[in-house]
TORLO-820252 format. One record per residue (C-alpha): x, y, z; residue in one letter. Coordinates in steps of 0.001 Angstrom, whole numbers, plus 500000, padded with zeros to 6 digits. Layout:
! TORLO-820252
XYZA;...
***
This chain:
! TORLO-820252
171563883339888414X;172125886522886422X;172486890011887919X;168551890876886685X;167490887812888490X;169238888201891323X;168356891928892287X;164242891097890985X;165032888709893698X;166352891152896255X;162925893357895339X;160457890682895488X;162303890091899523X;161703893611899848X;157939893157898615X;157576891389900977X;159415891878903914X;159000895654904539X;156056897161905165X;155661901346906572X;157216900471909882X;160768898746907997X;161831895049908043X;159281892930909587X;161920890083910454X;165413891957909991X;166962888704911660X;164854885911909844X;165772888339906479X;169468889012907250X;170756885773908344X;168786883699905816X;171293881490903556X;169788882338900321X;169965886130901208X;173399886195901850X;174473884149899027X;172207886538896580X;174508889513898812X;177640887787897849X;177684887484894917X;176806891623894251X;179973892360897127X;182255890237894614X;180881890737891085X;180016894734891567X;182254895518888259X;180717892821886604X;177114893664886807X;174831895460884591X;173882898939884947X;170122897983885728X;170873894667888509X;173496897355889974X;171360900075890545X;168288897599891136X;170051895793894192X;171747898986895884X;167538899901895942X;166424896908897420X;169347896536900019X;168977900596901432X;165047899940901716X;166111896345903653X;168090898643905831X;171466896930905368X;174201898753907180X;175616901468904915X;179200901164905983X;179147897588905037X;181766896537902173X;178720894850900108X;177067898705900144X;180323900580899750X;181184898386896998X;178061898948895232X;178177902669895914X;181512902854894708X;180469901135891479X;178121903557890788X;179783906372890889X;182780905596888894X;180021904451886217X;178347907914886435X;181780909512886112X;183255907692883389X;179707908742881445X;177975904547881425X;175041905443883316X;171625906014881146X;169059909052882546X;167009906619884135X;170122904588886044X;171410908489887179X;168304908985888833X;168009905544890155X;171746906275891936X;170664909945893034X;167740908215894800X;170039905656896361X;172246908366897172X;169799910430898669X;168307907653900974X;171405906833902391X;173362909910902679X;171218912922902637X;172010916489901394X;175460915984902346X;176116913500899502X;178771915440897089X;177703913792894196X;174499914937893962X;175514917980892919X;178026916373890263X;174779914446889060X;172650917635889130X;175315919418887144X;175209915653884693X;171646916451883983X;171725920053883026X;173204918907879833X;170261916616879204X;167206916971876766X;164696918018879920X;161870916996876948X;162744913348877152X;162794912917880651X;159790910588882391X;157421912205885293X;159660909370887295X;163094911259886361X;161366914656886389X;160289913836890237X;164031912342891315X;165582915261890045X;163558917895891302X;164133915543895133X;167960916177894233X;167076919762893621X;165506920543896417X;168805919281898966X;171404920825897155X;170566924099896018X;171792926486898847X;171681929840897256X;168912931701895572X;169094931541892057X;171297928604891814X;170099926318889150X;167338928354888763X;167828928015884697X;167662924221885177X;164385924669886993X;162797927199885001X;163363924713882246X;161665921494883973X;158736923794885465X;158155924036881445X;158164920540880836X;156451919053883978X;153756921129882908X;152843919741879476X;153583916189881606X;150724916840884562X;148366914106883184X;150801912168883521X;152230911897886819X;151301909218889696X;150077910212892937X;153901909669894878X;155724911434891976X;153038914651892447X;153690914556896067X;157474914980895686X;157064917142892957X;154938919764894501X;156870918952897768X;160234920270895866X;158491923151894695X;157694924331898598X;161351923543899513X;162444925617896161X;160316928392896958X;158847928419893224X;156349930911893574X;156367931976890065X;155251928828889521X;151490929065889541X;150578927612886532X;152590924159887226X;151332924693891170X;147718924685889673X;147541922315887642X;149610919725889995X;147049921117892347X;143615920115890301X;145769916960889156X;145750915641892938X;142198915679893312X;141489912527891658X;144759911233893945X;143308911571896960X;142457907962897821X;145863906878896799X;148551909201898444X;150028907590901326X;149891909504904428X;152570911205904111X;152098912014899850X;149229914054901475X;150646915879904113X;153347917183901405X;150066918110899063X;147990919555901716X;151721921777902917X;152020922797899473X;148146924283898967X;149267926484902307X;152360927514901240X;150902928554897909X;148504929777899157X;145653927851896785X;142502926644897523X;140081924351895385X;136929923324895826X;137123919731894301X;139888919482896420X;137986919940899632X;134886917759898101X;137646915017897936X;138172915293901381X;135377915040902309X;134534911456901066X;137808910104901774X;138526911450905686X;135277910188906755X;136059907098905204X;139549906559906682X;139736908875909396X;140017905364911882X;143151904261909640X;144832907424908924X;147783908133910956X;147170910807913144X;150239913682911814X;148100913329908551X;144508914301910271X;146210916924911804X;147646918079908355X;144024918228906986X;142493920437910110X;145485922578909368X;144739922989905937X;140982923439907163X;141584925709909330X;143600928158907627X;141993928236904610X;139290929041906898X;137123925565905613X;134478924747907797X;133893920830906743X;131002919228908752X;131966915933907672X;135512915989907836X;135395917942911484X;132568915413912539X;134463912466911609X;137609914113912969X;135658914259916298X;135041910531916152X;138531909743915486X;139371911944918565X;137223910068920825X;138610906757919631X;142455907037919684X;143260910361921226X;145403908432924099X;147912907752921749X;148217911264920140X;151364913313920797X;150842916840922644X;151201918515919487X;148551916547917818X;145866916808920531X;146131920628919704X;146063919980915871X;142663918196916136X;141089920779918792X;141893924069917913X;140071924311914142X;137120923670915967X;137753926931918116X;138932928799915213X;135956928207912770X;132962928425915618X;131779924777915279X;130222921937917970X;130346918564916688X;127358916264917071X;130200914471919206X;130968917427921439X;129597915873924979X;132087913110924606X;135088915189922546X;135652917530925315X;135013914512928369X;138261913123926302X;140502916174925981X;139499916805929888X;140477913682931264X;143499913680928740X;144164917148929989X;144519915969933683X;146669912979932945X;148705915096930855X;149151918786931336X;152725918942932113X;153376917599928455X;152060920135926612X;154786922954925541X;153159926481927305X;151953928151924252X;150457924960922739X;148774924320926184X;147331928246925507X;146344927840922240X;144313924682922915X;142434926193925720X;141543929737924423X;140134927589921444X;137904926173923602X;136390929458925278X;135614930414921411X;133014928047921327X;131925928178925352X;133760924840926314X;135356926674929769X;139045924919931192X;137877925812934582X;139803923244936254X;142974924448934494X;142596928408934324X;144713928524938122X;148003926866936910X;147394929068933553X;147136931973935835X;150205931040937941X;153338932846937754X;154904929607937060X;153233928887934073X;153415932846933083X;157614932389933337X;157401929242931244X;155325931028928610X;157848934499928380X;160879931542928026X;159359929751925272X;160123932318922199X;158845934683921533X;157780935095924648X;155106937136925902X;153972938694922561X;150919940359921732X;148662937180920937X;149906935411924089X;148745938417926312X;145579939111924127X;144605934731924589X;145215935375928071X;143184938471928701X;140359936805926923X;140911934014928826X;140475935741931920X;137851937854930791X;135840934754930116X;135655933106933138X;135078936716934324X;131500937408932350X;130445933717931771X;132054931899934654X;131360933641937807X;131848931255940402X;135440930816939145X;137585931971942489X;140733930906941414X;143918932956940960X;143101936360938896X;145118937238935881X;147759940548937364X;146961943834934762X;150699943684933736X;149774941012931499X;146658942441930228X;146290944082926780X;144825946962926351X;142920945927923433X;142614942290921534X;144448941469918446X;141749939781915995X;144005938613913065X;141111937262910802X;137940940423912231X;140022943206910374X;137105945777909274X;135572945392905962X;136383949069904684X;133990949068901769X;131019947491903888X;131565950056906775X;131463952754904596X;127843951933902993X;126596951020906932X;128152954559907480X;126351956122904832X;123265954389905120X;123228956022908924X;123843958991907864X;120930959240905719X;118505957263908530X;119442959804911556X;120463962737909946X;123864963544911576X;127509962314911707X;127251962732915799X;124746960393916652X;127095957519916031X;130743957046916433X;132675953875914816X;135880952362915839X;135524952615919390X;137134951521921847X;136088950190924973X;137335949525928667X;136752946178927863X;139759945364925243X;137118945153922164X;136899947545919207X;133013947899918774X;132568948680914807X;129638951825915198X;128379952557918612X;124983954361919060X;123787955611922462X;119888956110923370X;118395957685926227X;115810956381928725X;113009957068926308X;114827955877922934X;115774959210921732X;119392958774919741X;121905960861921670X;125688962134920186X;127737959767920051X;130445961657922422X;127840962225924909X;128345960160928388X;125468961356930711X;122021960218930240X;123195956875928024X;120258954352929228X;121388951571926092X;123767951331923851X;123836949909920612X;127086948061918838X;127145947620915374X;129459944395914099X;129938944867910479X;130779941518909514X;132166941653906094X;133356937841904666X;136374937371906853X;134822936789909552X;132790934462908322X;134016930615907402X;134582930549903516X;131526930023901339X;129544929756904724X;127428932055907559X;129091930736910244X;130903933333911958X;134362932526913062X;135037931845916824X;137237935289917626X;133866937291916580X;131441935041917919X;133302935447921466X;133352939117921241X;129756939669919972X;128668937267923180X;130964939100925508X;129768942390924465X;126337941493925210X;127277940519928782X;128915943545929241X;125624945649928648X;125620946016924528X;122233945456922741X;124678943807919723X;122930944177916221X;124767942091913721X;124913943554909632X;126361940237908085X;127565941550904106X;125675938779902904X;122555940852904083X;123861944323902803X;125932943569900117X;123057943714897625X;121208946572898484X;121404949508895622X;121013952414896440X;121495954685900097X;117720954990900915X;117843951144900663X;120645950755903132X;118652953141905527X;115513951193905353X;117406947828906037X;119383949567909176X;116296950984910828X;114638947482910591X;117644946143912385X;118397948788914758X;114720950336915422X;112637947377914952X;109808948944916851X;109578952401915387X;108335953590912705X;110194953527909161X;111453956080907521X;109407958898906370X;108534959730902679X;
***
């Protein structure tokens, strides 16, 4: 049998014998008679073969995990590499042997680099999207300093560009994979289009091919709307079959890019419901917290929480502290109270745990657990477990995603100025006792009358404004996001009448006297308007 034969043989085992999890049969493979005949005949012959059933065979016997130290591997290794030093290997076998070589030895391999340095001297035009994506994988382990073959990669970003049409769904994955590791963020036009390109992908990546995608819009910071469209068919679809590091990828991506997807979260719910037992700690949080975050109930919710409560029970001592924090302040957000839980969070135990994880006790642990606490305080009030001591409480809340819309505060600001007549009847950016920043506060007496803002006898109501530009809001959406929903309920329970000016309300109104007219409506429903 000839070399070509006899590694298309070795494939074809490997076709059929390994599936995601490895060798189905490693014995019944291993052991077989033909197998190790085909395997002696590559230990003994290794200077005799061709370029192409070399390379070919060392491919087939890494994926059929035969062990690397073995003389049949080092022989073949060895082959290889005098062949790529003595200048016999074609592009196509160099990036066949970096592959190899990467596989079985990782970023420590030395000859990666000597096959990196190889292809510098190459026509970058000529290469395939298959050699473009092996050497950007060799790339990515062995640069180590900034700007180090930065030329080289300047050159293919070029190239892979013109190429983008061109590229399979694995080969985008590594490629835009590579491009996170190499920190190419002067990359945006190849990022872009690789990004639009892996729309049409999405029903073909594997799970991980998406994972390194979905990493890749974060890191890049890009967002497309096809991209989330796709999504949504295909999670729905295959949320059941998907492994469960992958679903958590997507509610990442979700919730960061601050996407609230019915379908994907509903399905996502589903899946929950289904398989959760089998979910690491890390995942359970994954698949709970975007619904927190972006303010949403599932049709599903009933059941979803029943699940993450009894899994809670059975499981609480897994969690890591500040994943076990996260998860349940997400829940609060959208009034789904951890009663049964909120005494061990409260416990000094649990507090020491949380300062020893790094970083510690930081601002947005203290500010989750004062909101935590005052929760159960307003909404749960036959909760008469342990309190939460003041040396842990913040003084205010940190609301990374509820920063003040400057512009929009400024026409509310105006418009109020022009409605009642003077800067002192209202005050904005106040704070209050209770650890929230009310936008514009305006106090009435007993009989309605507006009184200044700094005045503290006599105050029978008072009024908080929540400017709500678009980032508090879900993207393209008016559903507020769960840290503003929380604060605009918990400011009504502590005695605010809270008036909500959305932008999407404002935004459009021309002129100051138009502004005024909308704010009385809102504020003064039951008055007059303004007068001519």
């Amino acid at each position: 049998m000839s070399d070509t034969m006899a590694s298309g043989a070795l494939q074809r085992i490997c076709e059929v014998e390994v599936d995601d999890n490895g060798l189905k049969n490693p014995e019944g493979v291993l052991e077989n008679e033909v197998f190790r005949a085909l395997c002696f005949q590559f230990e003994f012959e290794s200077s005799k073969l061709s370029n192409t059933g070399l390379l070919n065979a060392l491919q087939a016997l890494i994926k059929l995990r035969v062990d690397p130290q073995s003389t049949l591997m080092t022989s073949l290794l060895s082959e290889g590499e005098e062949r790529l030093h003595r200048g016999q290997l074609t592009l196509k076998n160099v990036c066949a042997l970096g592959e190899s070589l990467l596989e079985l030895e990782g970023p420590s391999c030395a000859t990666l680099e000597q096959i990196v340095n190889h292809m510098q001297e190459k026509d970058i035009e000529k290469w395939s999207p298959r050699e473009m994506a092996m050497v950007y994988k060799m790339l990515q382990v062995t640069v180590r300093e900034g700007e180090q073959y930065q030329d080289l990669i300047n050159r293919m970003n070029s190239v892979t560009l013109t190429l983008v049409s061109q590229i399979s769904p694995k080969f985008t994955s590594i490629i835009l994979n590579s491009l996170v590791a190499l920190h190419q963020t002067r990359a945006v036009p190849l990022v872009t289009a690789l990004c639009k390109h892996s729309v049409k992908h999405i029903p073909y990546f594997t799970g991980d091919e998406l994972v390194n995608v979905l990493e890749a819009f974060l890191y890049f910071g890009h967002r497309e709307q096809l991209f989330t469209e796709a999504l949504e068919t295909h999670v729905p679809k295959s949320v059941f079959t998907m492994h469960p590091q992958t679903v958590s990828k997507v509610m990442q991506y979700c919730c960061r890019k601050m996407i609230l997807s019915k379908p994907i979260f509903d399905a996502v719910a589903e899946g929950f419901i289904s398989d959760a037992d089998r979910f690491t700690t890390d995942q359970i949080a994954e698949y709970i917290i975007p619904f927190g975050t972006l303010n949403y109930l599932p049709p599903s919710a009933s059941p979803l929480f029943r699940k993450l409560e009894t899994i809670l029970h059975t499981r609480f001592n897994h969690f890591q502290p500040r994943t076990l924090l996260n998860l349940l302040h997400s829940c609060v957000l959208i009034q789904r109270y951890p009663v049964n839980f909120l005494p061990r969070i409260f416990s000094p135990y649990f507090l020491q745990q949380l300062q020893a994880q790094p970083p510690g006790l930081d601002r947005i642990v203290t500010s989750q657990l004062t909101q935590l606490f005052l929760t159960v305080t307003l909404e749960c009030p036959f909760y008469e477990g342990p309190k939460l001591l003041p040396k842990y409480q913040v003084k205010a809340f940190l609301t990374p995603h509820s920063s003040m819309d400057v512009h929009l505060l400024k026409m509310v600001k105006t418009g109020l100025l022009y409605l009642l007549k003077k800067r002192t009847y209202f005050a904005s950016e106040v704070s209050t006792p209770y650890f929230y920043t009310v936008d514009i506060e305006i106090r009435l007496d007993e009989e309605g009358f507006v009184l200044p803002a700094a005045q503290c006898e006599e105050v029978h109501r008072r009024i908080a404004l929540c400017v709500d530009g678009p980032n508090r809001f879900c993207i393209n959406s008016r559903n507020l996001l769960g840290e503003e929903a929380i604060k605009q309920r918990h400011l009504q329970l502590l005695g605010y009448e809270v008036v909500q000016i959305p932008f999407y309300e404002i935004e459009s109104l021309q002129n100051c006297r138009k502004v005024a007219e909308y704010l009385h409506k809102k504020i003064f429903p039951h008055t007059y308007g303004l007068g001519c």
